[in-house]
C-alpha positions in Angstrom: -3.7 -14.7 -24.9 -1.6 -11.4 -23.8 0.0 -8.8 -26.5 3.6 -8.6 -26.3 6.3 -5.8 -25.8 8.4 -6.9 -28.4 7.9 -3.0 -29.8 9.2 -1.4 -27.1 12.0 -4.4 -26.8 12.9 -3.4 -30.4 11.6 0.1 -31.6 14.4 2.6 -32.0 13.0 4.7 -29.4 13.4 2.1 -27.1 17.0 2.1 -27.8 18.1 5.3 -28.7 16.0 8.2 -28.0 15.1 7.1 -24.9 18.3 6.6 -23.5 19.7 10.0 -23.1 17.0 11.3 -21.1 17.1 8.1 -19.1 20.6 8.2 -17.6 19.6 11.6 -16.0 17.0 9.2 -14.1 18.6 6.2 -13.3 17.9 6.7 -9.6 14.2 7.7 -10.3 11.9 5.2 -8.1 10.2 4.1 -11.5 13.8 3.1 -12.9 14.9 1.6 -9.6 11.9 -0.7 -9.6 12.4 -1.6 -13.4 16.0 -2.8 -12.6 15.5 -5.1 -9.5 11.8 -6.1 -9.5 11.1 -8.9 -12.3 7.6 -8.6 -12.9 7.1 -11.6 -15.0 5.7 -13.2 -12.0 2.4 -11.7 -12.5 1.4 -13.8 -15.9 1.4 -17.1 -14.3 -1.2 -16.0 -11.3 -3.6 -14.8 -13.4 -4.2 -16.5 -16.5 -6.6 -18.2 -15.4 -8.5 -15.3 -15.9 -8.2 -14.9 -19.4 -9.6 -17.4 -22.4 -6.9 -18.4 -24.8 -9.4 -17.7 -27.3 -10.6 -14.6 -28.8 -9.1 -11.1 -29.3 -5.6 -10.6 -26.7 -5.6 -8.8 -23.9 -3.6 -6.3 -22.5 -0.4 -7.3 -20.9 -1.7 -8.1 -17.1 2.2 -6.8 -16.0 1.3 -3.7 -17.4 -2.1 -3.4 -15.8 -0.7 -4.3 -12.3 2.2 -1.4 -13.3 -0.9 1.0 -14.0 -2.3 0.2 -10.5 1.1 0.3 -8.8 1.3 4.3 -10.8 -1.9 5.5 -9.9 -1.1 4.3 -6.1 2.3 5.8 -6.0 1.1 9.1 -7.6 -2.5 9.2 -5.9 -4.3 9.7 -9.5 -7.9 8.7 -10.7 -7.8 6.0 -13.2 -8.6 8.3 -16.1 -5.7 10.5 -14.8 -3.0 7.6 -14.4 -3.5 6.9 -18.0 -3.6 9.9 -19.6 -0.1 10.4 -17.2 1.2 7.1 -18.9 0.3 8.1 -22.6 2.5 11.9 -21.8 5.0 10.9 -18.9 8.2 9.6 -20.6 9.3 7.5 -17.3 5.5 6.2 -16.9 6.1 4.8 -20.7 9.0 3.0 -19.6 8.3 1.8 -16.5 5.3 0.6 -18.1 7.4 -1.3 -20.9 5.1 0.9 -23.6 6.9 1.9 -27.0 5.6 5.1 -28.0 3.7 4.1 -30.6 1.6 1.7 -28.4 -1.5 2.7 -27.5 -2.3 2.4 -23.0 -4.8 0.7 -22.1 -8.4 2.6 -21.6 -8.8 3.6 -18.2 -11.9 1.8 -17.7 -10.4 -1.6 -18.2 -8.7 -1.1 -14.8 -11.9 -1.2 -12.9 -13.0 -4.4 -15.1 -8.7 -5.7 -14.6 -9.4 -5.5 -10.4 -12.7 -7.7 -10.6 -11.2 -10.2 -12.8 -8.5 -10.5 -10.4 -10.6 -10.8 -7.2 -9.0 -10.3 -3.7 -6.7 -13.2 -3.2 -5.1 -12.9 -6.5 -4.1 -9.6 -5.5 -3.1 -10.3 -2.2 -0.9 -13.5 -4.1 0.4 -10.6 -6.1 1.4 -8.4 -3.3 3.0 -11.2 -1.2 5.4 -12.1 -3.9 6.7 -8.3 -4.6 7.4 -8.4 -0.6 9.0 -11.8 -1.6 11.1 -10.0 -4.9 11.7 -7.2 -2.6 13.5 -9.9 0.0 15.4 -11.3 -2.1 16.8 -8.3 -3.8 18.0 -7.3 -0.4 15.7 -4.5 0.0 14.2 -5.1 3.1 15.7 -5.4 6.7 14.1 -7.5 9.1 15.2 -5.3 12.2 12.3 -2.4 12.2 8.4 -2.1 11.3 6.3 0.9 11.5 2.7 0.4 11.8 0.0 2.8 10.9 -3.3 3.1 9.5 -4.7 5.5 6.7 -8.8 6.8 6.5 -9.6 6.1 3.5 -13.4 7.8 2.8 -16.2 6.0 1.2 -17.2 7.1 -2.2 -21.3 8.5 -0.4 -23.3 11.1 -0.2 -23.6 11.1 3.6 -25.2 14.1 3.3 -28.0 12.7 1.0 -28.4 9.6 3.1 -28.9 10.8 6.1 -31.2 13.4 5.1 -33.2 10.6 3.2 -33.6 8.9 6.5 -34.2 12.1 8.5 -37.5 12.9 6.1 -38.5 9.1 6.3 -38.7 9.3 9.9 -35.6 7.3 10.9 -33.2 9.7 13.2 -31.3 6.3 14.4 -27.5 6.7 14.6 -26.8 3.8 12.5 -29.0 5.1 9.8 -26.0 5.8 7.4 -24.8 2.1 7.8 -28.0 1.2 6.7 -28.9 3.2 4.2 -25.0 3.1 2.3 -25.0 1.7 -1.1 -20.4 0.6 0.5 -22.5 -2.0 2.9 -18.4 -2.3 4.4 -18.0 1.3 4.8 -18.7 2.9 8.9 -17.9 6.0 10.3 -14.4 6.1 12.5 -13.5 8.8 14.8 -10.2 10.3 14.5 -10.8 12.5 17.6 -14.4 12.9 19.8 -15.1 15.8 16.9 -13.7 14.4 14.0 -14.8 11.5 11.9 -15.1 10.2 8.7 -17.2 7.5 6.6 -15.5 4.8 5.0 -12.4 2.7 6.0 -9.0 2.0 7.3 -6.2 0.8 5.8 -3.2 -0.6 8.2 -0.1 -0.9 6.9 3.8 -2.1 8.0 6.6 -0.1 6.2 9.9 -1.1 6.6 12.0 2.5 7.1 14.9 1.4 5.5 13.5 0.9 1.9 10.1 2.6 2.6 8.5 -0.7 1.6 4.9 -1.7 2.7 5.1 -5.3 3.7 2.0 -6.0 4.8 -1.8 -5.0 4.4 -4.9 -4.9 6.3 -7.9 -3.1 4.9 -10.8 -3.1 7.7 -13.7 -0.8 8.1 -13.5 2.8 9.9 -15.1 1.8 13.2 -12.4 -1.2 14.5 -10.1 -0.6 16.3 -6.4 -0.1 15.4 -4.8 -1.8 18.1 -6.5 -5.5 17.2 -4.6 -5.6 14.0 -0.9 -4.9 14.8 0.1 -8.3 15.5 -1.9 -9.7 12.3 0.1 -7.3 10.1 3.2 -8.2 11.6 2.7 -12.2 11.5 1.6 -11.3 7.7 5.3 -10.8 6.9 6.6 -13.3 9.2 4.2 -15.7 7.4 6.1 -15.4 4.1 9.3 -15.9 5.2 8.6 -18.8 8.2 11.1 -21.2 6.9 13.8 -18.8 6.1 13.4 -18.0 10.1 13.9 -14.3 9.4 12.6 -12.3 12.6 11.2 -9.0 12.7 12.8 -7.6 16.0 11.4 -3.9 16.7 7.7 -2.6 15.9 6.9 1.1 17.0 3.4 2.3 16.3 1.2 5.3 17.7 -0.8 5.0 20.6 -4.2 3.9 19.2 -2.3 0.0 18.8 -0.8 0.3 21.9 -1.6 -2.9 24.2 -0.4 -6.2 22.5 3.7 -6.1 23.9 2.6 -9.7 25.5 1.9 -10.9 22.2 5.1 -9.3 20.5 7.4 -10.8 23.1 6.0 -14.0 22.7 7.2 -13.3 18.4 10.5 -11.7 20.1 9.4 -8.6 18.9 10.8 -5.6 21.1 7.4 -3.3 21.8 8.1 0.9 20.9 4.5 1.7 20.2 3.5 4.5 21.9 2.0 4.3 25.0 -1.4 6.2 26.2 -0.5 9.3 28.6 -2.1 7.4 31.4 -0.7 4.3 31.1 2.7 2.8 33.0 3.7 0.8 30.6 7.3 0.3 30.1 9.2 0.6 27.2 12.3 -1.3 25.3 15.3 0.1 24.7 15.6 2.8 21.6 15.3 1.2 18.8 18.9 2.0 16.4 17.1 4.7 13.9 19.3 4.7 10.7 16.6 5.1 7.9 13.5 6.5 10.2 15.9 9.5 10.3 15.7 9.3 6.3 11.9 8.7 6.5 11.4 11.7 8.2 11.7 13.9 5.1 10.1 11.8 2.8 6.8 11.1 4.4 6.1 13.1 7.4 7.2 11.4 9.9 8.3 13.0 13.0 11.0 12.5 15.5 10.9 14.1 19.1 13.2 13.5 22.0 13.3 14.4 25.6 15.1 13.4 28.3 14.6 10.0 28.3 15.4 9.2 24.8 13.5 9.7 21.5 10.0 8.2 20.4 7.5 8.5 17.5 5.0 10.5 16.9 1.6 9.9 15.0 1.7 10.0 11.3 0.6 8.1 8.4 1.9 6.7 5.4 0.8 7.3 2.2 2.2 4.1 0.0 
């Protein structure tokens, strides 16, 4: 059904000359991942997919691994595999001797319809799941926040078309799109873009996303910080392991009755007119770390420190 990595298992290269340059990496994110995450979980939720008969198929672990690079490193498909045929650490982290061949970079876009929403949403809980386990995660601290993400459109073209057709409506774009989920979302009264959001939860201490929410541009942050947040909780209900703080910017601000009913202690930021009062400081041991790594900012004043807007590219 699948093709093996028996050659990368056993091919001198695998052994040998890929070992020197390797040691200098061992704390590379690629080679951390190798060593604790156990990928073989991924074969048995989706071969269902695939016919036993016929030609094999590519490895599904390394076409998951191919979308977990191009992700990570913000390449096109065509990009992420040229990277993995050149990029030594790509090769391994992919398990790809170098006399195997990667796989086209149009299978990738064929790979995400066979595999359909849930099953990737299956896949994605059980790396949060591998990532528990492995003791990567602590349960103390989320960080909410929510990425644009713009629709692959010619606005310009479609709303132009509609302008010389007679139709000046403001929803025209929505219903002239060939992305029938995409709107347009305003980031300020000036600013907006056409497409999507994508919320996220990061714990700061291992900079893992742990939950997912993609929605269109137009709704409104603040309606899906508590979904995001019982996403997690939902995978690990019967190991009763509580997610005590949540901090977010000021566009999810408004839910602390629903967090205190979870026992979730409320640091989103709240609006400049608003009295709303907020818990303790939260103990910021890997936020300080975060900082650096993905632009995330930390203010003080006289009361005590708080979080500014950013947003997480994972």
């Amino acid at each position: 059904m699948f093709q093996s990595n028996a050659s990368f298992q056993s091919s001198m290269f695998g052994s040998f000359a890929y070992g020197t340059i390797l040691k200098r990496h061992q704390n590379h994110l690629l080679m951390r991942m190798a060593r604790v995450i156990d990928f073989s979980f991924i074969q048995p939720l989706v071969e269902d997919c695939y016919s036993p008969l016929g030609r094999k198929a590519y490895d599904p672990v390394c076409m998951v691994k191919l979308m977990m690079l191009q992700t990570l490193y913000d390449l096109s498909e065509r990009d992420v595999v040229e990277q993995a045929d050149t990029n030594l650490l790509f090769r391994v982290f992919l398990e790809r001797s170098l006399d195997d061949e990667i796989p086209h970079w149009t299978l990738l876009g064929k790979f995400r319809e066979r595999l359909g929403e849930k099953r990737f949403t299956d896949l994605f809980n059980q790396v949060v799941v591998i990532a528990e386990e492995a003791g990567l995660l602590d349960e103390k601290l989320r960080i909410v926040d929510s990425t644009a993400v713009v629709a692959k459109v010619d606005v310009a073209r479609h709303l132009g078309s509609g302008k010389d057709e007679g139709d000046d409506r403001p929803d025209r774009l929505d219903r002239r799109s060939p992305d029938p989920d995409a709107r347009t979302g305003h980031k300020t009264a000036n600013k907006k873009w056409y497409g999507y959001k994508v919320h996220t939860s990061l714990d700061p201490s291992s900079d893992i996303v742990t939950a997912v929410e993609t929605t269109s541009a137009n709704e409104s942050d603040v309606d899906h910080l508590v979904p995001l947040l019982d996403q997690e909780r939902a995978l690990f209900s019967k190991k009763k392991r509580p997610i005590r703080q949540a901090t977010a910017d000021k566009a999810y601000v408004g839910r602390a009755e629903q967090l205190n009913a979870r026992n979730i202690l409320d640091y989103t930021i709240p609006r400049a007119n608003m009295n709303q009062k907020r818990a303790p400081n939260p103990v910021l041991p890997g936020i300080l770390r975060l900082r650096q790594a993905s632009g995330l900012q930390i203010s003080g004043d006289d009361t005590g420190h708080h979080y500014s807007e950013s947003i997480f590219f994972y």
